[in-house]
C-alpha positions in Angstrom: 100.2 134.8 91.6 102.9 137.5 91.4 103.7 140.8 93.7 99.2 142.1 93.8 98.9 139.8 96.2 101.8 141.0 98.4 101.0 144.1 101.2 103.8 146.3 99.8 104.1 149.5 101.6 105.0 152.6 100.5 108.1 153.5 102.8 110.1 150.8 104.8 112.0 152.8 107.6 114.4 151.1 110.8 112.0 152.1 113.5 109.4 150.6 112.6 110.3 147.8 109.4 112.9 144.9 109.0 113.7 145.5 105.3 115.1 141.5 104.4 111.9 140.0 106.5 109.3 142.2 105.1 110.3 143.4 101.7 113.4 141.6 100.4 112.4 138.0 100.9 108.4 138.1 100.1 109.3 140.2 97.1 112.0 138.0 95.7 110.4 134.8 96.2 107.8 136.2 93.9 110.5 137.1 91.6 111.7 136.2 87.9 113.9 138.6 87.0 116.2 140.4 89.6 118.3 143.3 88.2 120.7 144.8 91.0 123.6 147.3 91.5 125.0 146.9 94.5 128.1 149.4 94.6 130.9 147.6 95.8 131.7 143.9 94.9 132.8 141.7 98.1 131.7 138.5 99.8 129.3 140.6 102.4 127.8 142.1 99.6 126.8 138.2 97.9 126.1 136.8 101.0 123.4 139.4 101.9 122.5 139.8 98.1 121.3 135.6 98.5 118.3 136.8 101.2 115.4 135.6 99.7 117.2 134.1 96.4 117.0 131.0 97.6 113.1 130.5 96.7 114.0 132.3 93.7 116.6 130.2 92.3 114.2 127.4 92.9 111.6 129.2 90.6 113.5 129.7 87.7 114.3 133.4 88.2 117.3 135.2 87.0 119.6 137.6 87.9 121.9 140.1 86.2 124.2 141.9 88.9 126.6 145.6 88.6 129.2 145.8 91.0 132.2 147.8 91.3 136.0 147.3 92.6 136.8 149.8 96.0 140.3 151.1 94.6 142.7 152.3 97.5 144.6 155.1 97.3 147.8 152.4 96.4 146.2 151.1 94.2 145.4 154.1 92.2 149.1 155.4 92.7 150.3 152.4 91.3 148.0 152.8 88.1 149.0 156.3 87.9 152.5 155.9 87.8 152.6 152.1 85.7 153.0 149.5 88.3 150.2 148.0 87.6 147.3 148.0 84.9 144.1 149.0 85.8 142.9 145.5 85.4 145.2 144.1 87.5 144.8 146.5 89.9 140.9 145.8 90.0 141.6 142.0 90.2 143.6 142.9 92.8 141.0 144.6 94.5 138.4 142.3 94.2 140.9 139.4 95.2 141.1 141.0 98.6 137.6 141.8 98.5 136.9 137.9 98.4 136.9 136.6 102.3 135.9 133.2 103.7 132.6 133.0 105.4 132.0 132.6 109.5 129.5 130.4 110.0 127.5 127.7 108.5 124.5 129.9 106.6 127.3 132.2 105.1 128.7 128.8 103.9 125.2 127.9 102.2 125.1 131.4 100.6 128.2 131.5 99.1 127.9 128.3 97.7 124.1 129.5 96.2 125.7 132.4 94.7 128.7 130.1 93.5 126.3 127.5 91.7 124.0 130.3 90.3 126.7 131.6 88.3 128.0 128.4 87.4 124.5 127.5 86.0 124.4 131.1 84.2 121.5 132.2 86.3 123.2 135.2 87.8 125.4 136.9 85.2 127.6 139.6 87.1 129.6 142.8 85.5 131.5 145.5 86.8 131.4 149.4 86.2 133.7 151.9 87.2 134.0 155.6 86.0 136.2 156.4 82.6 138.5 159.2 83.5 141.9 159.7 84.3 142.0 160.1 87.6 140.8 156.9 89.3 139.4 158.7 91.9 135.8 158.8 91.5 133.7 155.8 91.4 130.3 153.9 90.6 128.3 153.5 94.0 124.9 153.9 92.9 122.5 151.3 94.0 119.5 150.4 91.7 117.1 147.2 92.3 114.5 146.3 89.7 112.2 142.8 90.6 109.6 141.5 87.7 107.5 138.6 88.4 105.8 136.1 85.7 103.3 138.7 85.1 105.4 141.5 84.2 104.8 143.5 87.5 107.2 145.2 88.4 109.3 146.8 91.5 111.7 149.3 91.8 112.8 151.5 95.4 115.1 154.5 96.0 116.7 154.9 99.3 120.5 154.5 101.4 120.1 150.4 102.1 123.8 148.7 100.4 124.0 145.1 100.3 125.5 144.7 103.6 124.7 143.3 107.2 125.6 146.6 108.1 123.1 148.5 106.0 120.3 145.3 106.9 121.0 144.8 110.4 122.5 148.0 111.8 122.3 151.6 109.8 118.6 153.4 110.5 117.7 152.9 106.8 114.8 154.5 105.0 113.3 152.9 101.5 110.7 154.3 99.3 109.3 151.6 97.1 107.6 152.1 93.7 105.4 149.4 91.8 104.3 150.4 88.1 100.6 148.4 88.4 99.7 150.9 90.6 99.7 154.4 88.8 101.3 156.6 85.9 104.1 158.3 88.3 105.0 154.9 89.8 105.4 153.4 86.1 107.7 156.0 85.3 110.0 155.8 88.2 110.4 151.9 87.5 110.9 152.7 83.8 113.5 155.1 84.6 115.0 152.4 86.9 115.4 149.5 84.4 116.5 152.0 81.6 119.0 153.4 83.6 120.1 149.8 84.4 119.4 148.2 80.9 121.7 150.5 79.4 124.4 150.2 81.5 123.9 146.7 81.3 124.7 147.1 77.7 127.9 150.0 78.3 125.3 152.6 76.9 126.0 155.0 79.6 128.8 158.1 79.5 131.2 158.1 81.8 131.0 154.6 82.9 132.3 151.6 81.5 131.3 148.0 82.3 132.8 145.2 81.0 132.6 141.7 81.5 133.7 140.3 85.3 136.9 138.9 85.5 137.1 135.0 85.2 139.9 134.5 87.2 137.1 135.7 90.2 134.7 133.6 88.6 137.1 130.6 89.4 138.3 132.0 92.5 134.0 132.0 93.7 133.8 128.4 92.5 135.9 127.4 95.5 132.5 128.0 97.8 130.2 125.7 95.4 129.1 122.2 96.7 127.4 119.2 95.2 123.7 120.4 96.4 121.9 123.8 97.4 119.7 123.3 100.7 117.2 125.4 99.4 115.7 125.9 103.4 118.1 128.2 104.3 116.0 130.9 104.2 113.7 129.5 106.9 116.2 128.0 108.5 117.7 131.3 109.1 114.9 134.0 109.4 113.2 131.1 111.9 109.9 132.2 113.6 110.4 135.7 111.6 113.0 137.0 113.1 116.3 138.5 111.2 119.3 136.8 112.5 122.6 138.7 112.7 125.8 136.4 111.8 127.9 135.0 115.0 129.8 137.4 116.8 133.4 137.1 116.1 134.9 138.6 119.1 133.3 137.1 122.6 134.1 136.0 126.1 134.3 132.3 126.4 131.3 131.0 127.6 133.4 128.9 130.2 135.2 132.0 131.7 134.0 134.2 134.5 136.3 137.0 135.0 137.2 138.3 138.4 136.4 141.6 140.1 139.7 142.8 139.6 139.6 141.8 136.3 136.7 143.8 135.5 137.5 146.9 136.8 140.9 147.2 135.1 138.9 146.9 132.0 136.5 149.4 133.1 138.8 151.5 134.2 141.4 151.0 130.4 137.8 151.4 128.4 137.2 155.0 131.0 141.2 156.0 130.1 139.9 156.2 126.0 141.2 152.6 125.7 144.9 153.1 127.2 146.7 152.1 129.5 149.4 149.6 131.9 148.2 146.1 133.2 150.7 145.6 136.8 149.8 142.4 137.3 151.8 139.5 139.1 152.4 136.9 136.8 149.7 134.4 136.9 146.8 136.7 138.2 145.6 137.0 134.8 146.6 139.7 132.7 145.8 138.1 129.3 142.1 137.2 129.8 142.2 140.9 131.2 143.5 142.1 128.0 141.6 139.6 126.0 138.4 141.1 127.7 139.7 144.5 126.5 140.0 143.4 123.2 136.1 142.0 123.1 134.8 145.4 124.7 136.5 147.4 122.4 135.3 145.1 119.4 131.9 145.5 120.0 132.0 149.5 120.6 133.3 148.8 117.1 130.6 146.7 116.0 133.5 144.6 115.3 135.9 146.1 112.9 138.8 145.8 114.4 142.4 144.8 114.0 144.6 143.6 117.1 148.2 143.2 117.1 149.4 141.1 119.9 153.3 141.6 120.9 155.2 138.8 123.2 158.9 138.7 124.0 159.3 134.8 123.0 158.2 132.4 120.5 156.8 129.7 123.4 154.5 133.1 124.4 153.2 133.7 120.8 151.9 129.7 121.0 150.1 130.1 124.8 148.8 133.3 123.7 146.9 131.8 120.3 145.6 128.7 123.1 143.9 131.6 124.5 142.7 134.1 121.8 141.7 131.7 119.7 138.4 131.2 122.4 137.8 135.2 122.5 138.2 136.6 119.0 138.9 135.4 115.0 141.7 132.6 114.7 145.3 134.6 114.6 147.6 135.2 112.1 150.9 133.7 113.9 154.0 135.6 112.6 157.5 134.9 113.6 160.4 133.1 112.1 159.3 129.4 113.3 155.9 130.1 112.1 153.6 127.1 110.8 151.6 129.3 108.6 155.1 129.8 106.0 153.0 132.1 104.2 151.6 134.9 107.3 153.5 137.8 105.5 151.0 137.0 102.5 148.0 136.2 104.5 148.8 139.3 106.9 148.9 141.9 103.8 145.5 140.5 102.6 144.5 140.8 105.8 145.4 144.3 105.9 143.9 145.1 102.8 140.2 143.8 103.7 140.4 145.2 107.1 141.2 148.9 105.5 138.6 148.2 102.6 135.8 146.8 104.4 136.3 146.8 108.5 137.1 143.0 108.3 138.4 142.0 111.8 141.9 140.5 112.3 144.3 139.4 114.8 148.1 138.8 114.7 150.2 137.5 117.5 153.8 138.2 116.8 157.1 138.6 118.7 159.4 141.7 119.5 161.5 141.1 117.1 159.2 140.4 114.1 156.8 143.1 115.1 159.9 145.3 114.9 161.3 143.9 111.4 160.5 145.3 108.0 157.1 143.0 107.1 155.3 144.4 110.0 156.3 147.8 110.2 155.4 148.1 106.8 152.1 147.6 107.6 151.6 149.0 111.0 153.5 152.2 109.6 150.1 152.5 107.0 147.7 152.5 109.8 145.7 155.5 110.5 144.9 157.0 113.6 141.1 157.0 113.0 141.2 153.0 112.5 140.1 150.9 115.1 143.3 148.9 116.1 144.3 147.6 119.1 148.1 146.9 120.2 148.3 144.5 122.9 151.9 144.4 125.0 153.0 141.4 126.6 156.2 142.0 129.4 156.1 145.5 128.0 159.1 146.3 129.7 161.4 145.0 127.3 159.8 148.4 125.3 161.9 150.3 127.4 164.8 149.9 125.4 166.1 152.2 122.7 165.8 149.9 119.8 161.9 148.8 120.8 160.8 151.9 121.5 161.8 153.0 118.5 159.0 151.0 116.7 156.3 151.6 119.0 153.4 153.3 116.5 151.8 156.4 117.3 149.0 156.1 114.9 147.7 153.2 117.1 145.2 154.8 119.3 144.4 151.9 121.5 146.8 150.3 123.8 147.7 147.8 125.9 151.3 147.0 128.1 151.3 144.1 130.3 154.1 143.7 133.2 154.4 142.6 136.3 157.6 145.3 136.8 157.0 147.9 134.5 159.7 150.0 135.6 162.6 148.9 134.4 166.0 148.3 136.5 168.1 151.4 136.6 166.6 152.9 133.4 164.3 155.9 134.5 164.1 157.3 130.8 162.7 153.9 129.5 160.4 153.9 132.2 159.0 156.9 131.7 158.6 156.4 127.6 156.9 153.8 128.3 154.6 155.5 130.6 154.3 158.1 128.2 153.5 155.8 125.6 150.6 153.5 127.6 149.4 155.6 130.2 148.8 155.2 133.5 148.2 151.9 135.2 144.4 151.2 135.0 145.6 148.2 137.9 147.9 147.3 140.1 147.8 143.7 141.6 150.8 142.3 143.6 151.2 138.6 144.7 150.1 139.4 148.1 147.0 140.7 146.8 146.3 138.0 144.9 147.1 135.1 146.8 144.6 136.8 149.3 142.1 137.0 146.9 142.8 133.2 146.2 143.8 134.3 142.6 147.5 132.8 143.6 148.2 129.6 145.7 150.1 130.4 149.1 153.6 128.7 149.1 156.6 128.8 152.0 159.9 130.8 150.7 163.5 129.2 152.3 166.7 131.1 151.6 169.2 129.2 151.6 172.4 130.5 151.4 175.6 129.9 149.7 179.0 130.7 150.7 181.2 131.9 147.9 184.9 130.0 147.1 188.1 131.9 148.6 189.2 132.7 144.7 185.2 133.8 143.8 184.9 135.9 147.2 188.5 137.7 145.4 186.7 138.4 142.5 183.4 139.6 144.1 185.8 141.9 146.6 188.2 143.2 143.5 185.1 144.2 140.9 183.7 146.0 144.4 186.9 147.9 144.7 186.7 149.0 140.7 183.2 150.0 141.0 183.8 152.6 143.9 185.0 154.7 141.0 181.8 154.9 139.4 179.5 156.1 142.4 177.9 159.3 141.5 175.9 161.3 143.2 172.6 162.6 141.6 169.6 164.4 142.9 171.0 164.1 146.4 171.5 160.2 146.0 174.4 157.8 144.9 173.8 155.6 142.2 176.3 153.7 139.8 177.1 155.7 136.6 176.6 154.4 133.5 180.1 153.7 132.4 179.9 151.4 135.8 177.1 149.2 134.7 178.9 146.9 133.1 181.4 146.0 136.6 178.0 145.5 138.3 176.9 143.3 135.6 179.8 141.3 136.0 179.9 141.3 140.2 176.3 139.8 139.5 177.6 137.1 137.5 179.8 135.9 139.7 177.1 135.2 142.7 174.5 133.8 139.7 177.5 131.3 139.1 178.8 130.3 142.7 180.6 127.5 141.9 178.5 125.6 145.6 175.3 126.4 144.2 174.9 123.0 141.8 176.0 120.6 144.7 174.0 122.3 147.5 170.8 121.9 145.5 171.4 118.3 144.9 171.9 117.9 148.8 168.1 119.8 148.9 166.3 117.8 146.1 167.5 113.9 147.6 164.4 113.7 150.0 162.3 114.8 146.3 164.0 112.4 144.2 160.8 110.7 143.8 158.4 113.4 143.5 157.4 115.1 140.4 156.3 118.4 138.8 159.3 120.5 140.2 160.6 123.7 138.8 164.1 124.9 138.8 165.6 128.2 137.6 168.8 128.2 136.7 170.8 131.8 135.9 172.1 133.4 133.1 175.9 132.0 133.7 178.2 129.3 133.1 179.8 126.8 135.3 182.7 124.3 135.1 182.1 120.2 133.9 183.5 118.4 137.1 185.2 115.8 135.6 186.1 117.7 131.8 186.8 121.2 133.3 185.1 122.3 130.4 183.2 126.0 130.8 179.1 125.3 129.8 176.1 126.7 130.7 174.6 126.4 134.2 171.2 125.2 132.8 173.0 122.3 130.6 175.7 121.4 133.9 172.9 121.3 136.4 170.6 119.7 134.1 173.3 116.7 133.9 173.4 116.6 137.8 170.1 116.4 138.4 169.6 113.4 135.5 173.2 111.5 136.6 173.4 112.4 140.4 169.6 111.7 141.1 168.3 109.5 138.3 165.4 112.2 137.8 164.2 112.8 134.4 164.8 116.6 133.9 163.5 118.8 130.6 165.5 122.1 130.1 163.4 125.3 128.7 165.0 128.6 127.5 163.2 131.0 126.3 
């Protein structure tokens, strides 16, 4: 029994049909011969192109699919002025076109589609326009079904290939079956004749040649030893179309705060901009990672995310985290694992501005600033959906940062627990010009009350500075009298000053009592463990050498020799 015995309708619209579950699967399953254009090749396009194939790969049917290469407007430059041959550029195209599946049914139907070509049931060519500019392309979409009698099926209408077009579009399909009268017949003849002969590059101003093989091999990476030919049911269980995994969601384990929520409200009510004041450790990157979801699914996920940190130690916490709430990151900096992210960033790049593909990358200051980035991020558009995510966006403040923040990302995120930055009023303000306003602020009080911080006891302690230091400290005081100012009605150190104040500083940070008096402190926790201890950004003289070294590395000794404590040193 072939397609007679099917209740094909006339129209199949969104409101009121589900096209795959009550066309595209009955119909093909009945199938023998499948002849599709599909507009543009990529892995979406196969994987929703299997629906239904399964049942008809297991019947002996065959297939013989037109697709076409989405050219950029690089690409085409690069044909037009020689860099590259048309060919290559279409390899090139369909290369990036060619994306690993996310879940364990997009698995199964790549790897159908992979052994169907490998058998030489689905033959596959690609069209594209013959003219000079490049410019205009092949996107029409034609579908012809036969069964083993010879009925056949042909519809018209706006449905692609594409979980978008399946699942999401409102979609209207008019159907045509040439059993059923004289006008039918002839639409469906129309149909396979206009397919036929471009099958067999009979029609003017298109061109369709054989696919490339190096594709062909590339597709052969999905194939396995067996098809499980029940993934159709498995799937579309108890009739119901099921949309692929969401990429982008809140952990299942994480329950965000109150606070929490309503700086994202409040960043999604701003048009998706904004500053993050939060203490450190109250949660601003969940809060920003929960930006990042509710953005991605006003998106209906296509959506890139660039996520900035000051070190390399805050790239790796960061991927802990995002790796839970979105796609797994592209991790790009110096001491990357992934020695190939510059490569795997510009494919990235290329499927997200082809085809929407999600991607994230977690980088540092100094790569995001550095030539392989800013390449990229300096192609953006302003009407792509991409997200720039902050971390301690202070450090943005500076001249040489700021420089490289882009303005064609729309969407933004700075995260700082002091976003106004010490004695620099133009940086600060850049930077509010930049992010907004603050969607939150959330001190440590605040959160220590809201049990988002632990209490703890604060001891000063002081220190009394050496007779030669307290010289020092009392002659750079002297020096700097020179450099008060006065401006709007207030005194304040000029800039040629700043560096005498820099130096005055140093010479407290490195107070020469400082290493013995916290010895005397830590005996009575000598035997305790999980202890912090920050050390400042000076130097300090070896006791016994006299030698100058670092006041991490000379307490760091102290501590191991003096207390017989094991001690770790971190520097960012």
């Amino acid at each position: 029994m072939g397609f007679t015995e099917l209740p094909i309708a006339l129209r199949y619209r969104s409101d009121s049909n589900n096209f795959p579950r009550d066309f595209l699967i009955p119909v093909l399953r009945k199938s023998r011969i499948y002849k599709r254009a599909v507009g543009y090749f990529s892995t979406s396009a196969l994987i929703e192109l299997s629906y239904g194939l399964f049942d008809f790969a297991k019947n002996g049917g065959r297939i013989q699919l037109i697709c076409s290469p989405k050219l950029e407007e690089d690409d085409i430059d690069a044909i037009r002025f020689g860099y590259k041959t048309r060919e290559a550029a279409m390899i090139e195209a369909l290369d990036v076109s060619l994306t690993d599946p996310v879940d364990a049914f997009e698995e199964e139907r790549l790897n159908l589609v992979a052994t169907l070509i490998a058998n030489g049931t689905m033959e596959i060519k690609l069209a594209f326009m013959e003219n000079d500019t490049y410019r205009n392309i092949y996107h029409e979409k034609i579908a012809v079904f036969k069964d083993e009698e010879g009925n056949r099926i042909s519809y018209t209408g706006s449905a692609n290939a594409s979980a978008n077009a399946y699942c999401d579009n409102f979609e209207s399909l008019y159907v045509f079956c040439d059993w059923r009268d004289e006008t039918n017949r002839n639409y469906v003849d129309i149909s396979e004749s206009d397919f036929d002969r471009m099958w067999e590059n009979e029609t003017e101003k298109i061109r369709v040649v054989p696919f490339p093989s190096v594709i062909i091999e590339k597709l052969s990476k999905f194939r396995r030893n067996c098809v499980d030919y029940q993934t159709d049911e498995k799937q579309f269980c108890e009739d119901e179309f099921v949309k692929p995994r969401e990429l982008f969601q809140i952990p299942e384990d994480v329950s965000l705060r109150e606070v929490q929520k309503e700086a994202v409200s409040n960043w999604m009510e701003a048009e998706c901009r904004g500053i993050f004041a939060m203490c450190t450790g109250s949660g601003k990157s969940y809060t920003a990672l929960a930006c990042m979801v509710a953005l991605a699914r006003q998106k209906q996920e296509k959506l890139s995310v660039f996520i900035v940190c000051p070190q390399i130690h805050l790239v790796g916490q960061w991927e802990e985290d995002e790796i839970n709430w979105g796609p797994s990151p592209i991790i790009a900096h110096s001491q990357s694992k992934n020695r190939h992210w510059k490569e795997d960033l510009v494919r990235s790049y290329k499927r997200f501005r082809n085809y929407g593909e999600p991607f994230v990358c977690i980088t540092t200051n100094d790569t995001f600033s550095g030539e392989a980035i800013q390449q990229i991020v300096t192609r953006l558009k302003k009407e792509q959906n991409v997200l720039l995510i902050i971390d301690e966006a202070h450090n943005f403040g500076a001249k040489s940062l700021s420089a490289c923040l882009p303005e064609n990302i729309n969407n933004r995120i700075a995260l700082s627990a002091t976003i106004e930055r010490y004695r620099d009023k133009k940086g600060t303000q850049m930077l509010l010009d930049y992010f907004g306003k603050k969607c939150i602020e959330y001190d440590v009080e605040q959160a220590i009350k809201d049990g988002a911080l632990t209490k703890y006891r604060y001891f000063p302690v002081p220190v009394y500075l050496e007779p030669d230091e307290l010289r020092e400290y009392q002659f750079l005081t002297e020096k700097l009298k020179k450099f008060v100012i006065e401006e709007n009605g207030k005194l304040k150190i000029s800039k040629e000053g700043e560096l005498l104040l820099f130096k005055r500083s140093r010479v407290l940070a490195g107070a020469r009592n400082k290493p013995d008096l916290l010895i005397s402190l830590m005996q009575k926790y000598k035997n305790d463990g999980h202890i912090l201890v920050y050390c400042g950004a000076t130097s300090m003289e070896d006791e016994e050498t006299g030698d100058i070294e670092r006041q991490i590395d000379g307490v760091t000794a102290k501590i191991r020799n003096e207390l017989r404590m094991t001690a770790r040193r971190f520097t960012a």
